[in-house]
C-alpha positions as CSV (number, residue, x, y, z in Angstrom):
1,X,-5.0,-6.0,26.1
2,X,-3.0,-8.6,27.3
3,X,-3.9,-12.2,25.6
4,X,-3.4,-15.9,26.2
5,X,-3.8,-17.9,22.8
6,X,-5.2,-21.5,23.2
7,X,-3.7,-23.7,20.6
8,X,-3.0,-27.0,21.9
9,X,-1.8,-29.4,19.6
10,X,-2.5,-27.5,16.7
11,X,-0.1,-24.4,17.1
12,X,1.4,-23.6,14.8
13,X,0.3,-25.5,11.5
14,X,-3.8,-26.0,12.3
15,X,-4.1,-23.2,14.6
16,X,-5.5,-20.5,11.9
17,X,-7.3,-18.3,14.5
18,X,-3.9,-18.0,16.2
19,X,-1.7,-17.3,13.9
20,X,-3.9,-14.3,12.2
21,X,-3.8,-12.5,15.7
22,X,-0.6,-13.1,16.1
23,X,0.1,-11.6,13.0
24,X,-2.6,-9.1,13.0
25,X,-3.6,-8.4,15.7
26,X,-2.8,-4.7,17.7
27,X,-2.8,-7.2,21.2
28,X,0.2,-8.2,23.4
29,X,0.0,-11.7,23.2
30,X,1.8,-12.9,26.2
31,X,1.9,-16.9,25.6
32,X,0.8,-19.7,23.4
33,X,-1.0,-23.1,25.2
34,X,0.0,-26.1,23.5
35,X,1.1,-28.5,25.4
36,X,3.1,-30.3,22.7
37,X,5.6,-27.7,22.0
38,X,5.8,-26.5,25.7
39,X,9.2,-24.6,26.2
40,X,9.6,-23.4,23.1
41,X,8.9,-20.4,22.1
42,X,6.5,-18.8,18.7
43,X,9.3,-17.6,16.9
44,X,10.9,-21.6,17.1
45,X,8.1,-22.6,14.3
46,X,7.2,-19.6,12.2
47,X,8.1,-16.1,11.6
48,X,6.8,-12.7,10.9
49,X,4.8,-12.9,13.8
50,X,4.6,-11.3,17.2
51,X,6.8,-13.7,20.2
52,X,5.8,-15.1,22.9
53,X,6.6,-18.0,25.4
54,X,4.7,-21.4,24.8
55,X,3.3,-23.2,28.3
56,X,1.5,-26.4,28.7
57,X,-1.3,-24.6,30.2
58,X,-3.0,-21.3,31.7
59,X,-1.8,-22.2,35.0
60,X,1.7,-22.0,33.5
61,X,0.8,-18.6,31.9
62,X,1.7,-15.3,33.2
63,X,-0.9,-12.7,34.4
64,X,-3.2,-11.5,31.9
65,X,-6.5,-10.3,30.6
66,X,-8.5,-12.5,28.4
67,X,-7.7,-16.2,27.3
68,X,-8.5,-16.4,23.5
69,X,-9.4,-19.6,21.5
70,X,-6.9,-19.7,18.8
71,X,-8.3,-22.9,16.7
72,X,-11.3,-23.1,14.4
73,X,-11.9,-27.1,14.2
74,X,-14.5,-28.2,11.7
75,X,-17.5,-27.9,13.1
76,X,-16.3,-25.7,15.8
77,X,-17.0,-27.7,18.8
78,X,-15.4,-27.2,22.0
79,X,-12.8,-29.9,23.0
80,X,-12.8,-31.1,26.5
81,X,-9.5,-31.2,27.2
82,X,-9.3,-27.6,26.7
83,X,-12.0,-27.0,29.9
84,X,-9.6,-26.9,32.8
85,X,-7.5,-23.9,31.0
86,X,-10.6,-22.4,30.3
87,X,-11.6,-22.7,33.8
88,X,-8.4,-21.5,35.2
89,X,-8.8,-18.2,33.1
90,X,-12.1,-17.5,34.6
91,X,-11.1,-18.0,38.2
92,X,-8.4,-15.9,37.7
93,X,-10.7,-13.3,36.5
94,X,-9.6,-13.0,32.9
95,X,-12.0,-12.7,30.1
96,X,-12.5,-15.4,27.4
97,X,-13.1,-14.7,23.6
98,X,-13.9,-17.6,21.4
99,X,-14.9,-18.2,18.1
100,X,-16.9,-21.8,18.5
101,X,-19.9,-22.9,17.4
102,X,-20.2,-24.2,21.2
103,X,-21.0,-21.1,22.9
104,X,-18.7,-20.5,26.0
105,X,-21.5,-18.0,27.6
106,X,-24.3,-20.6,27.4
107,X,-22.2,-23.7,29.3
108,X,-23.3,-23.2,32.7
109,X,-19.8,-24.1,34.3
110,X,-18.0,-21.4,32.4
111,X,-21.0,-19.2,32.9
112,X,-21.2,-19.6,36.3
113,X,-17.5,-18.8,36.7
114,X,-17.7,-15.9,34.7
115,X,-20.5,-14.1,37.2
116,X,-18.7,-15.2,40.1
117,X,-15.2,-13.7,39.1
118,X,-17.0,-10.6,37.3
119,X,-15.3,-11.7,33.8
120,X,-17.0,-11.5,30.3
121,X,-17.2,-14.8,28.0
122,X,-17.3,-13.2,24.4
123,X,-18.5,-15.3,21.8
124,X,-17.9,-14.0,18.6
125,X,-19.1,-16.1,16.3
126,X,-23.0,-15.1,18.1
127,X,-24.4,-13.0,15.3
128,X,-26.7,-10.4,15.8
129,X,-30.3,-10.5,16.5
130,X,-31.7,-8.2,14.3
131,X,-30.9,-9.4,10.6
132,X,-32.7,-9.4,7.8
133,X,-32.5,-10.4,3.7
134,X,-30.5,-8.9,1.4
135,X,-32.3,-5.8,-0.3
136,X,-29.5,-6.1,-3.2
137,X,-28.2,-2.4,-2.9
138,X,-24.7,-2.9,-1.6
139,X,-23.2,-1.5,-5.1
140,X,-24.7,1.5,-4.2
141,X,-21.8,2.5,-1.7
142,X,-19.5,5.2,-2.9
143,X,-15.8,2.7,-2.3
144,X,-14.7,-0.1,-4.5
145,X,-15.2,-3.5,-2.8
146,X,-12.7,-6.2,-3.5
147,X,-13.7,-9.8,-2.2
148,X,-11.3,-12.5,-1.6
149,X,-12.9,-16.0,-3.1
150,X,-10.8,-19.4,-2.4
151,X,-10.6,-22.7,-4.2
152,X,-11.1,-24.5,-0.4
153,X,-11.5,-23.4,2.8
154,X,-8.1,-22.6,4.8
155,X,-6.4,-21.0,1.9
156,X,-5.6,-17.9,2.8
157,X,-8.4,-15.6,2.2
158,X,-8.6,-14.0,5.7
159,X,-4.6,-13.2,5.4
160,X,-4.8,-12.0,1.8
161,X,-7.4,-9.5,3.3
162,X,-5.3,-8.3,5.7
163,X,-2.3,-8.1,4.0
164,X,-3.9,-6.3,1.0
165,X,-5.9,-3.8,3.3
166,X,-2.6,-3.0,5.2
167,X,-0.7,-2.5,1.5
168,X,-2.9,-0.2,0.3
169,X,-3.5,1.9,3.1
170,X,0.6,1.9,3.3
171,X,0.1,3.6,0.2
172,X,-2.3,6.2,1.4
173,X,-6.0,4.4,0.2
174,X,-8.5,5.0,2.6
175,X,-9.1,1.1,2.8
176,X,-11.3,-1.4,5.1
177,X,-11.4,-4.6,6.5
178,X,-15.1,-6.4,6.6
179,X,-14.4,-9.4,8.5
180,X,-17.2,-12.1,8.6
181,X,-15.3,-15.1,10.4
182,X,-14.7,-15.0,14.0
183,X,-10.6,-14.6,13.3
184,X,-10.9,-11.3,11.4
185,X,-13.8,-10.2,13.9
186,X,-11.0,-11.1,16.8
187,X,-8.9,-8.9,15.0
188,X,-10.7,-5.9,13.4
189,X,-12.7,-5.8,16.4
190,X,-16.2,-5.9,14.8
191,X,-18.1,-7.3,12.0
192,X,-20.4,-10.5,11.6
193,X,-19.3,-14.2,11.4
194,X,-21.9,-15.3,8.4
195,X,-21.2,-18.9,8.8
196,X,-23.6,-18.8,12.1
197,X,-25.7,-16.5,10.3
198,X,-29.6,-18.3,9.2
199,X,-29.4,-18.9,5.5
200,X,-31.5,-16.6,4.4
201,X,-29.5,-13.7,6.2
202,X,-26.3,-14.5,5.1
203,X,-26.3,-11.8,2.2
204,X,-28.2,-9.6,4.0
205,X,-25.9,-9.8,6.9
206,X,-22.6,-9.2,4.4
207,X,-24.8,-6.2,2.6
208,X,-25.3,-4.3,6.7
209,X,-22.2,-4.3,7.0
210,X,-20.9,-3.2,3.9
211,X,-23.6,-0.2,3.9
212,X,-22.4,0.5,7.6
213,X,-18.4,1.0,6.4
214,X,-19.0,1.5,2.3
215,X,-19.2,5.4,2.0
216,X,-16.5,6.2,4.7
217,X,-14.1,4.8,2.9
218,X,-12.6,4.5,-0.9
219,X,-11.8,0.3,-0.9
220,X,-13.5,-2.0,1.8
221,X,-11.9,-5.7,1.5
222,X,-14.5,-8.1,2.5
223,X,-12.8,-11.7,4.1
224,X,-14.1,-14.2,2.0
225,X,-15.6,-17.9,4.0
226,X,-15.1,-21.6,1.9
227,X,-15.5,-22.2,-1.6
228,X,-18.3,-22.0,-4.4
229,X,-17.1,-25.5,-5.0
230,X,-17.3,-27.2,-1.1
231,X,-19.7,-29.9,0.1
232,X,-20.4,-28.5,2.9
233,X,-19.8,-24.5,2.7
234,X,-20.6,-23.6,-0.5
235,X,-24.0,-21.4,0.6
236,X,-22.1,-19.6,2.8
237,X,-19.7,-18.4,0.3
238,X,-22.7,-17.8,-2.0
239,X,-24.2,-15.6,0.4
240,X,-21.1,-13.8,0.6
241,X,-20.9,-13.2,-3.3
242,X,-24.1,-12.2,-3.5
243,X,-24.4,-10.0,-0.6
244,X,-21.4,-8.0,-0.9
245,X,-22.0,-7.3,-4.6
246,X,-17.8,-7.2,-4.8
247,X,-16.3,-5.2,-7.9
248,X,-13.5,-7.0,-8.1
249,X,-12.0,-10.9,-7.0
250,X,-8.8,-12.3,-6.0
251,X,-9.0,-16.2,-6.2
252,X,-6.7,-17.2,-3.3
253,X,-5.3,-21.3,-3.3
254,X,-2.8,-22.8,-1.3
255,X,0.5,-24.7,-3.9
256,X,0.4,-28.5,-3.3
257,X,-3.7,-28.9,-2.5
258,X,-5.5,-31.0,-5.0
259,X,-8.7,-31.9,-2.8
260,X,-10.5,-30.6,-0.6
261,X,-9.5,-30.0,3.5
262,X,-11.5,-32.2,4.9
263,X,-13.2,-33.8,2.2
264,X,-10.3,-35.5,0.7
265,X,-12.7,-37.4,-1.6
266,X,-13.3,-34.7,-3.3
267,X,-10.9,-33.3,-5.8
268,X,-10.1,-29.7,-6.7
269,X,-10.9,-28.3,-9.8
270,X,-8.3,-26.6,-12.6
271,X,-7.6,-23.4,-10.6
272,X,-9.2,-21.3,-14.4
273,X,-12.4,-23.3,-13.6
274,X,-13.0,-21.4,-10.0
275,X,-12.5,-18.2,-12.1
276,X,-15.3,-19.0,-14.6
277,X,-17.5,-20.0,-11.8
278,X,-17.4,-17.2,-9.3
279,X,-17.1,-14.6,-12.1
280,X,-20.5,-16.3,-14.1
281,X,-21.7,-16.7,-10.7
282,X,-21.2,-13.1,-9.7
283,X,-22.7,-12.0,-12.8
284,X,-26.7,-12.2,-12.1
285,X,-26.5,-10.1,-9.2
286,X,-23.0,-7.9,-9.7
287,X,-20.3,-8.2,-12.4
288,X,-17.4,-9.1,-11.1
289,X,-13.7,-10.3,-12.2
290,X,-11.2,-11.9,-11.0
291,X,-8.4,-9.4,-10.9
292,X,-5.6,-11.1,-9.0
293,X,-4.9,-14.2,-7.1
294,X,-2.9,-15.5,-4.2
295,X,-0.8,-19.0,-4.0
296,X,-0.4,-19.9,-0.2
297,X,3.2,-21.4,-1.0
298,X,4.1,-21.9,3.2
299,X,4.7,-25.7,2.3
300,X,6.9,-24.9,-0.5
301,X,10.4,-25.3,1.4
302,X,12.5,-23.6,-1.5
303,X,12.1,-19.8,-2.7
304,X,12.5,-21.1,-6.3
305,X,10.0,-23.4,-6.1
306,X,7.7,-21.4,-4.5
307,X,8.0,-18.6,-7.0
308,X,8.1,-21.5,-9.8
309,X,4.2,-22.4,-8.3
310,X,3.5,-18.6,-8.4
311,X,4.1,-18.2,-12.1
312,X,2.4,-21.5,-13.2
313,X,-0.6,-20.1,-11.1
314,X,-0.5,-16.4,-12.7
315,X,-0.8,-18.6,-16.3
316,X,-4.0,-20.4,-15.1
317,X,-5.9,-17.4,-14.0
318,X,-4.6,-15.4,-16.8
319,X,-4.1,-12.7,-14.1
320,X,-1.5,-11.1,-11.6
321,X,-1.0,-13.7,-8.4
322,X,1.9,-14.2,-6.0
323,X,2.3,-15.0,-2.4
324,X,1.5,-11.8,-0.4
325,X,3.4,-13.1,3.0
326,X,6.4,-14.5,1.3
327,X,7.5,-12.0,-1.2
328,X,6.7,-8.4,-0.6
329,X,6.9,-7.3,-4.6
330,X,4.3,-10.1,-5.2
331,X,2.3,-8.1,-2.4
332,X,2.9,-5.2,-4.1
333,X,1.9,-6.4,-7.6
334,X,-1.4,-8.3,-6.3
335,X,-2.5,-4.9,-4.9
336,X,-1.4,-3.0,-8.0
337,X,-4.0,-5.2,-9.9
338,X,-6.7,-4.8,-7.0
339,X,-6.3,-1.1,-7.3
């Protein structure tokens, strides 16, 4: 499938959703909107990444067959200005995926558009209908399940999934993703995005999925949501905790952040503090330690100071940790201690 990314004035710093399928994702991503970097191309601001052209628009884009919503604002509302690309998408008969709260399908514009050009509006972040509590029996699946926990939101979790899935199945594990946030959905191409999910489905919504995937497979890695600490999405990572029943953790951070995104009132706690509280908050329901962690370092400028951050985070959690994008042995040695 050929993709448009929407990322204005985000790309490429605030622009998570983009980034992860560009990096992940198995699509041919054939430009970037944001209309403040217009000309340029993705590989002028970061690296590792598939390439593409940068346009000011979709009416500057070249032909292709979905436009995708590559930012994941708090709150997920849909931002006017970005109407007129959407529109232009759907009168060119191109699908649109997006992972809003606002839901594309139900504005009646976009709708509208969508029947009269015989296009689909998928929004992914619409869970299923049919969920139901948590029966508490996802330990009962035959593969190890690692969960990745954060000390915020926008740390890294969804990456560190990713990049430890890819690892180990590099080393011939039978491993699996189990997205539940509309950018690992985007890119795994299934799973449910919990943070929509009612409250009291959330677990039970993490264990379906796990039961669906668990005995086909030796290691599922479920993509962890927010922080046991965070105002506003600590249930959701609860629910997550709970409902997966994980064996093992990997407390991912990002170097630099002392409060919370967002919430910049509220400071961070000693990175040893998250690991006592997920692991005693784990414990009721399914022991489980954490193994590993993972220092988001892409504001540290210099390789030494970046690997300087890494080692004063591996004292702290008393455990293995390194940046799994920027240094390929640290990826290697996080998965070592996962495995």
């Amino acid at each position: 499938m050929q993709l448009v990314i929407l990322a204005h004035e985000q790309f490429p710093g605030r622009a998570k959703t983009a980034l992860g399928v560009l990096r992940y994702g198995d699509h041919d991503v054939v430009a970037v909107l944001d209309r403040d970097n217009a000309g340029d191309r993705v590989s002028d601001h970061v690296t590792g990444v598939q390439d593409a052209p940068i346009v000011a628009s979709m009416a500057d884009a070249p032909d292709a067959d979905a436009l995708l919503v590559g930012i994941a604002p708090i709150g997920g509302g849909f931002e006017e200005s970005w109407r007129d690309d959407v529109r232009t998408a759907l009168e060119r008969g191109d699908d649109v995926v997006s992972g809003l709260h606002y839901f594309l399908a139900e504005d009646d514009e976009f709708a509208a558009l969508a029947a009269e050009h015989g296009c689909e509006i998928d929004d992914v972040r619409r869970p299923p209908e049919d969920l139901g509590v948590a029966e508490g029996v996802a330990s009962q699946v035959d593969a190890e399940v690692v969960l990745t926990v954060g000390t915020d939101c926008s740390v890294g979790k969804m990456t560190v999934t990713e990049e430890l899935a890819r690892a180990a199945e590099a080393r011939g594990v039978d491993a699996a993703v189990v997205p539940t946030g509309q950018t690992g959905i985007m890119i795994e191409g299934w799973g449910t995005c919990v943070d929509r999910v009612v409250s009291d489905f959330t677990a039970g919504a993490v264990e379906e999925m796990i039961l669906e995937v668990g005995d086909d497979h030796d290691v599922l890695f479920v993509e962890g949501q927010g922080a046991i600490t965070h105002p506003a999405y600590s249930a959701v990572t609860c629910g997550i905790l709970h409902g997966a029943q994980p064996d093992s953790l990997v407390l991912c951070h990002e170097a630099g952040r002392d409060a919370v995104h967002g919430y910049e009132d509220y400071a961070l706690q000693a990175p040893e503090t998250y690991v006592d509280l997920y692991e005693s908050l784990a414990a009721p329901v399914h022991d489980a330690e954490v193994v590993a962690g993972a220092l988001n370092t892409v504001d540290v400028d210099d390789d030494g100071d970046a690997r300087s951050a890494i080692a004063d985070y591996e004292t702290a959690l008393d455990a293995p940790a390194g940046d799994l994008v920027r240094f390929d042995d640290d990826r290697e040695r996080v998965l070592e201690a996962v495995l």
